[in-house]
C-alpha positions as CSV (number, residue, x, y, z in Angstrom):
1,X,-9.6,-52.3,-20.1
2,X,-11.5,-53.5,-23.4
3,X,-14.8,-55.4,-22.9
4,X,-16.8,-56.7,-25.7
5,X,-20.0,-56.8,-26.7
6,X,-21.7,-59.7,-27.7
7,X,-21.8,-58.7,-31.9
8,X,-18.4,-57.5,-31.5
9,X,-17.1,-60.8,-30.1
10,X,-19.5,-62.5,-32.8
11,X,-17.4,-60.8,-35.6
12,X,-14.3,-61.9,-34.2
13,X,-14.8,-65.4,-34.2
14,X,-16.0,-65.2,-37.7
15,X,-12.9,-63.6,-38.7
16,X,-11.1,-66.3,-36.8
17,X,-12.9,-69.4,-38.3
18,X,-13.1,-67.6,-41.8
19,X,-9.3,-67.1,-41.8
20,X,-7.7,-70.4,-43.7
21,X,-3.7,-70.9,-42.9
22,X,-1.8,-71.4,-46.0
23,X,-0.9,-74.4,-48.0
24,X,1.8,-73.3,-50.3
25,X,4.4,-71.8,-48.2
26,X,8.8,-71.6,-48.0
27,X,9.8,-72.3,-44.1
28,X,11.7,-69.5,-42.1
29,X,14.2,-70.9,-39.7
30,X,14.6,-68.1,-37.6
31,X,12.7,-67.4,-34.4
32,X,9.7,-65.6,-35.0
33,X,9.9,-62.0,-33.3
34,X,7.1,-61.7,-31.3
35,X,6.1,-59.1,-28.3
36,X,6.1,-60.3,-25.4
37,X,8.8,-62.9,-25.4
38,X,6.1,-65.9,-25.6
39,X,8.4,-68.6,-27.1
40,X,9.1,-71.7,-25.2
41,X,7.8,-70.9,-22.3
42,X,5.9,-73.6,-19.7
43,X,2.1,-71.6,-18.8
44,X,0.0,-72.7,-16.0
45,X,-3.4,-74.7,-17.5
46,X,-5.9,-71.7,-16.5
47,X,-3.8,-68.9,-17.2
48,X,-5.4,-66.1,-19.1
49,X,-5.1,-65.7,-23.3
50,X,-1.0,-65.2,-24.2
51,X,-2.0,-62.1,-26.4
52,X,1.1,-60.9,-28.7
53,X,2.0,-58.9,-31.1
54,X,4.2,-60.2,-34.1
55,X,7.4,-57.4,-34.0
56,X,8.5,-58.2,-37.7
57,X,7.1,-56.2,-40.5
58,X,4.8,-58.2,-43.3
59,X,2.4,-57.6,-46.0
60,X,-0.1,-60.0,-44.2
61,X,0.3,-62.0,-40.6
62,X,-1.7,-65.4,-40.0
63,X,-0.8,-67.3,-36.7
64,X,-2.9,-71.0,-35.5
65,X,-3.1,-72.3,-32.3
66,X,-3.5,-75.8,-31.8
67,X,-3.9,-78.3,-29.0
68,X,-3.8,-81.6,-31.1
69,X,-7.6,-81.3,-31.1
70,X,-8.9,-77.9,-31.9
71,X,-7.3,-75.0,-33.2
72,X,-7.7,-71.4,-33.2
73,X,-6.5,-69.2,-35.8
74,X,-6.3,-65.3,-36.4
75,X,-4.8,-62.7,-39.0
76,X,-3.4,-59.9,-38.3
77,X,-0.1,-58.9,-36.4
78,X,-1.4,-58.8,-33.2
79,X,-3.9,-61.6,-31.5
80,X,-6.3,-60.9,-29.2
81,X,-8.1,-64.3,-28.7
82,X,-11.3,-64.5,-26.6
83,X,-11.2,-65.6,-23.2
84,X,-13.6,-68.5,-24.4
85,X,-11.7,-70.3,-27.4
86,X,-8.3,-70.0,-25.3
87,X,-10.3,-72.3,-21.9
88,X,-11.6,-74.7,-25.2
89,X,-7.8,-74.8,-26.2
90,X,-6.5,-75.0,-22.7
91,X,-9.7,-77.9,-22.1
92,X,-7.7,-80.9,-23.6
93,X,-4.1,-79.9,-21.4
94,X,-2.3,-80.9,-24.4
95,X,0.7,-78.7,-25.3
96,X,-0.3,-75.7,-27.4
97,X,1.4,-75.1,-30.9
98,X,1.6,-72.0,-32.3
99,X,2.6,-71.6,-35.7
100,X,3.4,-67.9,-37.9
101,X,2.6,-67.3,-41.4
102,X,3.9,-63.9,-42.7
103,X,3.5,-63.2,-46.3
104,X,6.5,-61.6,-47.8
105,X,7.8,-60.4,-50.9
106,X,4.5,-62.1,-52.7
107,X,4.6,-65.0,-51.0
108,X,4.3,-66.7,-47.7
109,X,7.0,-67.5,-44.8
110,X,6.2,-70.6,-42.2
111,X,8.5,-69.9,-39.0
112,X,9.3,-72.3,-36.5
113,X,6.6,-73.8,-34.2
114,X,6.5,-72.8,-30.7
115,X,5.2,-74.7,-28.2
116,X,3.6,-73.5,-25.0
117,X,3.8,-76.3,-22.9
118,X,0.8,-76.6,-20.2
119,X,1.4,-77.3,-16.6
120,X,0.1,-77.3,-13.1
121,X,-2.5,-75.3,-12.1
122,X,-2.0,-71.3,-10.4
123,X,-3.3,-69.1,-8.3
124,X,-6.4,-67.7,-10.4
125,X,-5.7,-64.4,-8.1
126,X,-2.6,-61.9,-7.4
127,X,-2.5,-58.9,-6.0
128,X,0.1,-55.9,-5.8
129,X,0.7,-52.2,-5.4
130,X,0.8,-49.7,-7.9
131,X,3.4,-47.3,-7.6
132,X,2.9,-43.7,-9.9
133,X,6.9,-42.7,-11.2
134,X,6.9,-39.8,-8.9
135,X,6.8,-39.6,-4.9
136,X,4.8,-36.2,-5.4
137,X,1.9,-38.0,-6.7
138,X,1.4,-41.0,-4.3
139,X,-2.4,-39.9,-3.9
140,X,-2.9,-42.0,-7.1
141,X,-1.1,-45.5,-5.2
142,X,-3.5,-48.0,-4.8
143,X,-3.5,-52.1,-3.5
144,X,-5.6,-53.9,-6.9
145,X,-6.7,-57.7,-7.9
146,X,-6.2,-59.6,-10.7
147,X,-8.0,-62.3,-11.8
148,X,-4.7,-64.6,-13.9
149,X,-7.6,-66.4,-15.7
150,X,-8.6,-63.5,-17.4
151,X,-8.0,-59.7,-17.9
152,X,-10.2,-58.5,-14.5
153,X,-8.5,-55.9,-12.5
154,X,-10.1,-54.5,-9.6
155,X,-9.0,-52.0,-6.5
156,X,-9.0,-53.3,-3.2
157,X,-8.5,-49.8,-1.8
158,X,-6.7,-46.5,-2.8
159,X,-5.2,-43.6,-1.3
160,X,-7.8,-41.6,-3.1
161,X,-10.8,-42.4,-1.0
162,X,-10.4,-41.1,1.8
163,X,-7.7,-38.7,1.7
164,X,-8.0,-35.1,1.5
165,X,-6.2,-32.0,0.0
166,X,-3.8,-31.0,3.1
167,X,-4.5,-34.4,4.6
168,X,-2.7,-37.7,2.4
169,X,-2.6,-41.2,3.0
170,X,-0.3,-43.9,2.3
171,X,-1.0,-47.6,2.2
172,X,1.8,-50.4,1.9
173,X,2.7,-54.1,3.0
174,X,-0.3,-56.0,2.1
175,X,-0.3,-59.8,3.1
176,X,-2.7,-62.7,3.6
177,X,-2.7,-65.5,5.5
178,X,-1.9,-68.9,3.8
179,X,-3.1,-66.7,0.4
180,X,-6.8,-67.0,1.5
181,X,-8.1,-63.5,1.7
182,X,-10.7,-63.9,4.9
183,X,-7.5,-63.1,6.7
184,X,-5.7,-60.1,4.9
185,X,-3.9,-57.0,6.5
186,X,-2.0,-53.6,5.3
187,X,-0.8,-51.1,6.7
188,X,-2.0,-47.1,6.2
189,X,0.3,-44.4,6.7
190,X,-0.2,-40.1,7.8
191,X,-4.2,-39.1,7.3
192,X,-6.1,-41.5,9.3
193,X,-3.5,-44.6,9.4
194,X,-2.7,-47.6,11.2
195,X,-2.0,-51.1,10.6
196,X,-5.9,-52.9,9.4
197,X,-6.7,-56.4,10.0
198,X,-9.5,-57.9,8.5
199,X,-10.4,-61.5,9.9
200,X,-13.7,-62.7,8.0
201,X,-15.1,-59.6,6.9
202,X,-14.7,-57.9,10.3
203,X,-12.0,-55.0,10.6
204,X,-10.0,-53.0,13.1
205,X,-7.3,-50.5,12.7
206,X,-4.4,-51.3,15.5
207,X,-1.4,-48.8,16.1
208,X,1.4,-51.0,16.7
209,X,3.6,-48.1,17.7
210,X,4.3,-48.3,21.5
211,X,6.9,-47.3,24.3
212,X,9.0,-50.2,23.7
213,X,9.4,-50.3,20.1
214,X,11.1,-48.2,17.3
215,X,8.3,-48.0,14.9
216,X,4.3,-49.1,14.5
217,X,5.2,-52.8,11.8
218,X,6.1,-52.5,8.5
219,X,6.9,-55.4,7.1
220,X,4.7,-58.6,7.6
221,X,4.8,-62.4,7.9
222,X,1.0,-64.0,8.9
223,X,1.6,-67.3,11.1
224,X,0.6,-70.2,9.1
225,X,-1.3,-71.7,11.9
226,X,-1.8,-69.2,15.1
227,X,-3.5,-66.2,15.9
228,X,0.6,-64.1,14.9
229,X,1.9,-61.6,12.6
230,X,5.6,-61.3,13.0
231,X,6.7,-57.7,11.5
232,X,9.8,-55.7,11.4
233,X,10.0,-52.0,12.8
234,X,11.9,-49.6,11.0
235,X,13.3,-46.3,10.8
236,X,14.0,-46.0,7.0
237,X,15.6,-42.8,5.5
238,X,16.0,-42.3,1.4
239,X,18.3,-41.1,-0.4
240,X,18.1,-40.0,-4.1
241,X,22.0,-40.5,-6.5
242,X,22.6,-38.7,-9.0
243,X,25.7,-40.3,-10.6
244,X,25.3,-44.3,-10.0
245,X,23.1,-47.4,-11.3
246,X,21.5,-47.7,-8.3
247,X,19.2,-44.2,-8.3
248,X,17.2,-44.8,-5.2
249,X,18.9,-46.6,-1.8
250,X,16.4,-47.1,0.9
251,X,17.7,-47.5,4.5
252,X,17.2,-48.2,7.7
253,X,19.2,-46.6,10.7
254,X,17.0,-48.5,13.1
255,X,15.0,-51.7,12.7
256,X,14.1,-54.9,15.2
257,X,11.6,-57.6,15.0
258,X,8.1,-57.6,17.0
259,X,5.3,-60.4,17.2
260,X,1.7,-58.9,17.2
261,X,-1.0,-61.2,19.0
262,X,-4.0,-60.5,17.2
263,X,-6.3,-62.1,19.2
264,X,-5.9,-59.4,22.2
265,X,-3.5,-56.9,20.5
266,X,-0.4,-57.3,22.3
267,X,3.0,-57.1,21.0
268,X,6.3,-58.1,22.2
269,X,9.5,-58.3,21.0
270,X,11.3,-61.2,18.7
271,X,14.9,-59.5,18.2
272,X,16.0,-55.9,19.0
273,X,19.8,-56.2,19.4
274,X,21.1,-52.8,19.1
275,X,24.1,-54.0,17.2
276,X,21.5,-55.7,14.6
277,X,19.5,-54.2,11.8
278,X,17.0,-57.0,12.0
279,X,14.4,-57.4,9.0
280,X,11.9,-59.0,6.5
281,X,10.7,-61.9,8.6
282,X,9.0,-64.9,7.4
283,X,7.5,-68.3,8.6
284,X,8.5,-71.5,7.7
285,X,5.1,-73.6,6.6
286,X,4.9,-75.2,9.9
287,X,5.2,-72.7,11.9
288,X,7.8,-73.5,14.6
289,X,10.6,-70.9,12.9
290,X,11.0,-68.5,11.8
291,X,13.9,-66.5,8.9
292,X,14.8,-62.8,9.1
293,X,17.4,-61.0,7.9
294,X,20.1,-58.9,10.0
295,X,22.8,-56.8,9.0
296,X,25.8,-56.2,12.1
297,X,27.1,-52.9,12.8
298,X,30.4,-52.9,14.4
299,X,29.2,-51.4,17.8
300,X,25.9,-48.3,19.1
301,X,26.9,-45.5,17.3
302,X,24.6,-43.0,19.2
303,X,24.0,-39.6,18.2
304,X,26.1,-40.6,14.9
305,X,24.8,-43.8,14.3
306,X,22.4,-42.3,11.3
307,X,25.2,-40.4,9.8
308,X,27.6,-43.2,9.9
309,X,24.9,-45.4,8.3
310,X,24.1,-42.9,5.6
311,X,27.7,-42.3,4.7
312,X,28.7,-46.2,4.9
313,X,25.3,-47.8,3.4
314,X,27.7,-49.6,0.7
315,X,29.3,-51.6,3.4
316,X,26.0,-52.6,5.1
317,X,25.0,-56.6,4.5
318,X,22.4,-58.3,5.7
319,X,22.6,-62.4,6.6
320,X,19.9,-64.9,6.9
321,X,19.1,-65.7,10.5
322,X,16.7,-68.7,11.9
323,X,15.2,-68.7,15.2
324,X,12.9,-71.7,16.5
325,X,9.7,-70.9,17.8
326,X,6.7,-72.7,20.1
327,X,3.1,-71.5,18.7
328,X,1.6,-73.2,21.7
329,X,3.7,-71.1,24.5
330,X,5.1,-67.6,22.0
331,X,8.6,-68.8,23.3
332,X,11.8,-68.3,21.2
333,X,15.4,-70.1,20.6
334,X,18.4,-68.5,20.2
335,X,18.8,-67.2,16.4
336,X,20.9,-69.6,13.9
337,X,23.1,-68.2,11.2
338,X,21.9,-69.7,8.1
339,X,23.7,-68.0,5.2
340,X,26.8,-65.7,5.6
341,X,26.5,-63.2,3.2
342,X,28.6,-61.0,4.6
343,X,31.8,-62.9,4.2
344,X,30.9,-62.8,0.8
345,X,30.4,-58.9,0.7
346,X,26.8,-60.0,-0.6
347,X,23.5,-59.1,1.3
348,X,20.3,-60.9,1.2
349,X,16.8,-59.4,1.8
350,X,13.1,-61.1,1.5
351,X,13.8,-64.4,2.5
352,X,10.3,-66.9,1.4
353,X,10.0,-70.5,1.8
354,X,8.3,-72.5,-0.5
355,X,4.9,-74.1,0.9
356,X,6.5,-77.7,1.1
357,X,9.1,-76.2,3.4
358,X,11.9,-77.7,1.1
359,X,13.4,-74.1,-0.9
360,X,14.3,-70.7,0.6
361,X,14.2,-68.0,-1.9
362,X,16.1,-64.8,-1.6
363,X,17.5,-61.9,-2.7
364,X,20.5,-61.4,-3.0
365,X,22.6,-58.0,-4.0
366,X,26.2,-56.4,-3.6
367,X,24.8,-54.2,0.1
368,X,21.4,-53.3,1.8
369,X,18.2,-54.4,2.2
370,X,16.2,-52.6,0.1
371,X,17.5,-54.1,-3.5
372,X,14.5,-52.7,-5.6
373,X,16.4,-50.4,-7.3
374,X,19.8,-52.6,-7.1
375,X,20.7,-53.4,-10.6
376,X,23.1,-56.5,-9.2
377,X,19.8,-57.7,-7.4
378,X,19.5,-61.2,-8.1
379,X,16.9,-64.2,-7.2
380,X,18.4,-67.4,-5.6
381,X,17.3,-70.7,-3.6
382,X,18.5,-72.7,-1.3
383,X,17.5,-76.2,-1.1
384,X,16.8,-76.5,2.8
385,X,17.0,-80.4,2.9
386,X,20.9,-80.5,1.1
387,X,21.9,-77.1,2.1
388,X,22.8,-76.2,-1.3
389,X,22.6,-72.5,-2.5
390,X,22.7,-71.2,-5.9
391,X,21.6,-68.0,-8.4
392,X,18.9,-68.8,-10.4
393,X,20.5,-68.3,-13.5
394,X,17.3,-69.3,-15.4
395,X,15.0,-66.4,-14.3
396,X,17.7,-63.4,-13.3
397,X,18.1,-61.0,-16.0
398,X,20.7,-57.6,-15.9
399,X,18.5,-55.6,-14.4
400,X,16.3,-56.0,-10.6
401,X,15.1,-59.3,-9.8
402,X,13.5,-58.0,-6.4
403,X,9.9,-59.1,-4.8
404,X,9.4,-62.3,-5.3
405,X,6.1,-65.2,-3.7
406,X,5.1,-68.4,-3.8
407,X,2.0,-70.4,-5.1
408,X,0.0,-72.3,-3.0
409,X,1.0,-75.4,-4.3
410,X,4.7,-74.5,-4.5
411,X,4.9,-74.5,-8.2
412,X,4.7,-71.2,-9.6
413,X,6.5,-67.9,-8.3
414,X,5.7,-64.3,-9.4
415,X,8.7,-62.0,-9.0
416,X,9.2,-58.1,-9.8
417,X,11.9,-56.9,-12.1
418,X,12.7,-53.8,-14.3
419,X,14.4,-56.2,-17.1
420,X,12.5,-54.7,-19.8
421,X,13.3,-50.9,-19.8
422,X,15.2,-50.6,-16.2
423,X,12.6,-48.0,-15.1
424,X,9.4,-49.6,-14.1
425,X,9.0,-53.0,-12.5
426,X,7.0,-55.2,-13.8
427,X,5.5,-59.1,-13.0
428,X,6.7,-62.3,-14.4
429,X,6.1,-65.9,-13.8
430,X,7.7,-69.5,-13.6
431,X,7.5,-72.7,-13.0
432,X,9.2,-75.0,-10.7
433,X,10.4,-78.5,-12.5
434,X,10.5,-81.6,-10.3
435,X,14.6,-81.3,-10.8
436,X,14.8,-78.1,-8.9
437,X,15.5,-76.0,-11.9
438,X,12.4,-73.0,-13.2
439,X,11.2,-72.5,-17.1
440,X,11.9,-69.6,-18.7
441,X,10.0,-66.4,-16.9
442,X,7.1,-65.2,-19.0
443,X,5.3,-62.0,-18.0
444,X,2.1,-61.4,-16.7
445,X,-0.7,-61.9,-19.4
446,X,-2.5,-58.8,-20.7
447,X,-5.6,-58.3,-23.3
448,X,-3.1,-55.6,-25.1
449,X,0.5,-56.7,-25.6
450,X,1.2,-53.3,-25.7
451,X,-0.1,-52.2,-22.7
452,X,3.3,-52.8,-20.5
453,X,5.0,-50.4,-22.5
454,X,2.6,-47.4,-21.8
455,X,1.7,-47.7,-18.6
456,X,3.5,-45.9,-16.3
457,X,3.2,-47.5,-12.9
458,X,5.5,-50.0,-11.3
459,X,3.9,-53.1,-9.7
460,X,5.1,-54.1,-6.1
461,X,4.5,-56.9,-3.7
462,X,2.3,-59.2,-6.0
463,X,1.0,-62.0,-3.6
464,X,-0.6,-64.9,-4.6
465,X,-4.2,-65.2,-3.9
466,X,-6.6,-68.3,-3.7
467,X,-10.0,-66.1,-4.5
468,X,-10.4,-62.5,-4.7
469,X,-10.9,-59.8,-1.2
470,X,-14.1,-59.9,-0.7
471,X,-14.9,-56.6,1.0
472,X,-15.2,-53.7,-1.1
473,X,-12.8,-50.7,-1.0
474,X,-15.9,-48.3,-0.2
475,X,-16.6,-50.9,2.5
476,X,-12.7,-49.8,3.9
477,X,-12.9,-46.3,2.9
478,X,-15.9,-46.0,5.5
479,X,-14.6,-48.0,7.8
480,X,-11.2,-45.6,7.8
481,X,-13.7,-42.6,8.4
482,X,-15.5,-43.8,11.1
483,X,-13.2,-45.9,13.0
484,X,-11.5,-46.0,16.3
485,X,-7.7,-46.5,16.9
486,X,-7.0,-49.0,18.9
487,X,-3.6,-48.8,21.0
488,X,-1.6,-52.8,21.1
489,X,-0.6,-53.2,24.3
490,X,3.5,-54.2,24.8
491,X,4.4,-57.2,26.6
492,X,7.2,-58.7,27.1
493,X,8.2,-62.2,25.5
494,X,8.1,-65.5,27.1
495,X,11.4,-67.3,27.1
């Protein structure tokens, strides 16, 4: 990460107010080619400097920045505006104009304005796993920060810190509670693991695993309001293709739903039909149900049941299920069919309602659950007041549209894809218009445009985040080495 010194930043604003956009100059109609895709786009008002580079060769590249009021301009082919002049331009929310000058064949080229319209407010935190290419080298996977209203990046925790030579770790499935981060959880796999909740800077390690379920949790959903964590319990098995799309198809042969009390470690069951493959709950904002998603297998297969899933994973889909819930007395309904994917040989995974409680987000793919590496994996929402379900044609791309989260305030979502090289996913945002419909995805601001293309880590599960985690990740690390295990106790569910 670049950090400037004071003369250094100095110099670049002289170069910026000594650099004078030209008055004689032909207009280009086309689009200006710029890296990242930056044009007509809707940004949040405190997101961090949209730093490009201009992809069309030039003798000379001048490019101004305007809100109306001020104006910022640079040369060069590639900006890299201070953190400070973009907040001044970002001060008035007024629209930002952004216009390119290239000089060409002796004389200067004017290209069409864009405009970078300003709206609501994000997040200033997200957070996320990175993933190295290679399953051999997950030592170097760690749970990181960033601050969207500038360029910080920090590690929560790593692998790295506490594991050893013959003894690895494995940390996944981070989540917070209503984004604030005095309430955060993950989970730690092999050397040392188990699931860690931290509740206002105090920790414990729980092992979820008991007689009466499959698995310890894996996936989480926090209750908005209670002291619950609903999480799924898998058995997952991978397989690696060598002749389709679709490279990597994670699945599970086994998987039910549990709810974890944390305020005296219990757990008990939500769903564990044996016919089901229940997964990837999550709470609707009030707390009284809560969405999963279940794929039906025809009847127990026994002994063969992994086989017959590994050999048959194409014909696996998953539906969206409801089931009502009481906060006050941990009792249940009967689960509600909500979207029959199925009948449309579609299956959805990673069902997340919007904070207002009015749109359901999915994913939705041609089989599975795991659609990360599912090129037909596509984002869409239902509107839960008319009942109306539809792609969103304005964010999905060709490639994955996978992991996907709200914004506090129900007007932004960060999603992963692999649409720029269909190897390594990265972040984009967008915005959600009054009518329903989302701006045009932009992705996630860096101080180097360039730096997407060279780094060679896939993000996964970015979460929104009000302020940063406040506990260090030496603070965890010694707290993993020093630590007791403490067993949940199973109980069985109220009905």
């Amino acid at each position: 990460m670049k950090r400037f010194t004071p003369y250094i930043l100095l110099l670049l604003l002289c170069v910026a107010c000594n650099t004078k956009v030209p008055t004689e100059y032909g207009e280009n109609n086309s689009i200006p080619q710029i890296f990242p895709d930056y044009t007509a786009i809707t940004i949040p008002s405190n997101i961090a400097p949209l730093n490009y580079r201009i992809t069309e060769d030039a003798n000379k590249y001048i490019v101004r920045i305007s809100n109306g009021e001020e104006e910022y301009i640079k040369s060069g082919r590639t900006t890299d505006i201070p953190v400070k002049e973009w907040n001044k331009l970002l001060s008035a929310n007024n629209d930002l104009q952004v216009d390119i000058f290239l000089h060409k064949n002796n004389k200067w080229e004017k290209y069409p304005t864009i405009t970078w319209h300003i709206a609501q407010e994000i997040d200033p935190y997200i957070s996320y796993r990175l993933i190295p290419p290679s399953v051999e080298s997950y030592e170097r996977l760690s749970i990181n920060q960033r601050n969207l209203t500038n360029f910080q990046e920090d590690v929560i925790y790593a692998n790295s810190m506490v594991q050893t030579e013959s003894n690895g770790q494995c940390i996944n499935c981070h989540h917070y509670r209503n984004w604030g981060t005095d309430q955060m959880m993950f989970h730690a796999r092999q050397y040392l693991g188990g699931t860690v909740i931290i509740e206002n800077g105090n920790m414990k390690k729980i092992n979820l695993k008991t007689d009466s379920t499959i698995s310890a949790g894996v996936y989480p959903a926090w209750h908005p309001t209670h002291n619950y964590i609903a999480f799924s319990t898998n058995k997952t098995r991978q397989s690696v293709h060598t002749n389709m799309n679709n490279r990597i198809e994670v699945f599970d042969t086994e998987s039910d739903l549990i709810l974890f009390n944390t305020a005296n470690n219990s757990v008990s069951i939500i769903e564990n039909d044996s016919t089901e493959l229940e997964c990837f709950p999550a709470w609707a904002p009030d707390g009284k149900s809560l969405y999963y998603v279940s794929a039906y297998l025809d009847y127990d297969f026994g002994p063969q049941r992994e086989e017959y899933i590994i050999n048959n994973h194409q014909n696996i889909h998953y539906n969206l299920y409801r089931k009502s819930f009481n906060p006050e007395t941990a009792t249940w309904g009967e689960p509600e069919l909500i979207y029959d994917a199925a009948a449309e040989h579609k299956s959805i995974t990673l069902p997340r309602i919007s904070p207002d409680g009015r749109y359901l987000m999915f994913t939705m793919g041609d089989y599975g659950v795991f659609h990360i590496w599912h090129k037909d994996a596509d984002l869409y929402m239902m509107d839960l007041k008319s009942g109306e379900t539809r792609p969103l044609t304005e964010i999905n791309s060709n490639d994955v549209e996978s992991y996907h989260s709200w914004s506090s305030n129900g007007k932004w979502i960060i999603f992963s894809t692999r649409r720029d090289d269909g190897g390594f996913t990265r972040l984009y945002l967008s915005h959600l218009k009054d009518n329903g419909q989302f701006t045009k995805p932009f992705p996630l601001p860096q101080q180097d445009p360039d730096y997407a293309n060279s780094f060679m880590f896939s993000y996964n599960i970015p979460e929104f985040m009000k302020e940063p985690v406040k506990i260090t990740p030496q603070e965890i690390a010694s707290f993993f080495k020093n630590s007791e295990t403490i067993q949940a106790n199973f109980t069985k569910a109220a009905k």
